[in-house]
C-alpha positions in Angstrom: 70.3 -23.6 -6.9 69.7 -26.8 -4.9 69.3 -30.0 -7.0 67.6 -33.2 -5.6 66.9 -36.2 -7.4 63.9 -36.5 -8.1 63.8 -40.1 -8.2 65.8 -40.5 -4.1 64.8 -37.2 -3.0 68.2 -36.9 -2.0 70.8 -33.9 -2.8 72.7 -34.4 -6.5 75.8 -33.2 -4.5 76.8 -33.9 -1.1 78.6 -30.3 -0.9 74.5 -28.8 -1.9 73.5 -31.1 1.2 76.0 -29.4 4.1 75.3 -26.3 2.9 72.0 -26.4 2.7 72.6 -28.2 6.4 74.6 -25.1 7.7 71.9 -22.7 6.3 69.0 -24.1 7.8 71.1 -24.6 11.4 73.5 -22.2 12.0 74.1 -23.1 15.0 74.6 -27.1 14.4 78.7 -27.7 15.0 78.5 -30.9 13.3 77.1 -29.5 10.5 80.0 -27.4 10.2 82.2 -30.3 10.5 80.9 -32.0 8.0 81.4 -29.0 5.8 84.6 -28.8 6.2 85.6 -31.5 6.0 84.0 -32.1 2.5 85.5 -28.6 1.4 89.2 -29.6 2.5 88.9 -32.7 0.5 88.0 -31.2 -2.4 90.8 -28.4 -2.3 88.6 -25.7 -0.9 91.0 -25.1 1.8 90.3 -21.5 2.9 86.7 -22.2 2.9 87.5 -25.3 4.3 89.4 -23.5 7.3 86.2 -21.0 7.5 84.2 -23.8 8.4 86.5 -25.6 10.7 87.2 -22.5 12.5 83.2 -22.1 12.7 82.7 -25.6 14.0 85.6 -24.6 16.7 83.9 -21.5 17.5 80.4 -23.7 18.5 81.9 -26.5 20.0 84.9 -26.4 21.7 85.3 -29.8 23.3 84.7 -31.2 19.6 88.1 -33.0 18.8 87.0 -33.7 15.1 86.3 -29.6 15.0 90.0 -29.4 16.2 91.3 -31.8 13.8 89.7 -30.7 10.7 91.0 -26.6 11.7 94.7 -28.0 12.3 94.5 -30.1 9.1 93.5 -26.8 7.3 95.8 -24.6 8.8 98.6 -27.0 8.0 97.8 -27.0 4.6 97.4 -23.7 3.8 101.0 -23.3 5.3 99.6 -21.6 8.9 100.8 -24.2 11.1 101.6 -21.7 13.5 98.2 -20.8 14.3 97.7 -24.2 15.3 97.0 -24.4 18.8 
């Protein structure tokens, strides 16, 4: 369930707000960045490395899509899928 303060109308949890962002634009690469990021930060790295391969998948010129995949892939020990 998606919290939002009531007072800010604003998400209780940045992690609710990318998600919800990714849900309601599938399509949005940056949105997928963002997500990742966020999810390698806070140890999520598979999930992390989902959504960085998503963001790669949408926007191929996107060097931050590229960086956040290879920072994933490195640390779940897959450097060699690196490109």
């Amino acid at each position: 369930m998606i919290q939002v303060d009531q007072a800010t109308g604003t998400f209780a949890d940045p992690e609710q707000l990318w998600r919800a962002n990714v849900a309601a634009n599938p399509r949005s690469w940056a949105a997928q960045v963002n997500l990742a990021d966020l999810l390698l930060k806070s140890g999520s790295l598979q999930e992390g490395c989902d959504a960085a391969s998503r963001a790669v998948e949408l926007e191929p010129s996107a060097p931050v899509a590229h960086e956040n995949l290879g920072m994933a892939l490195s640390q779940l020990g897959r450097l060699h899928e690196a490109e």
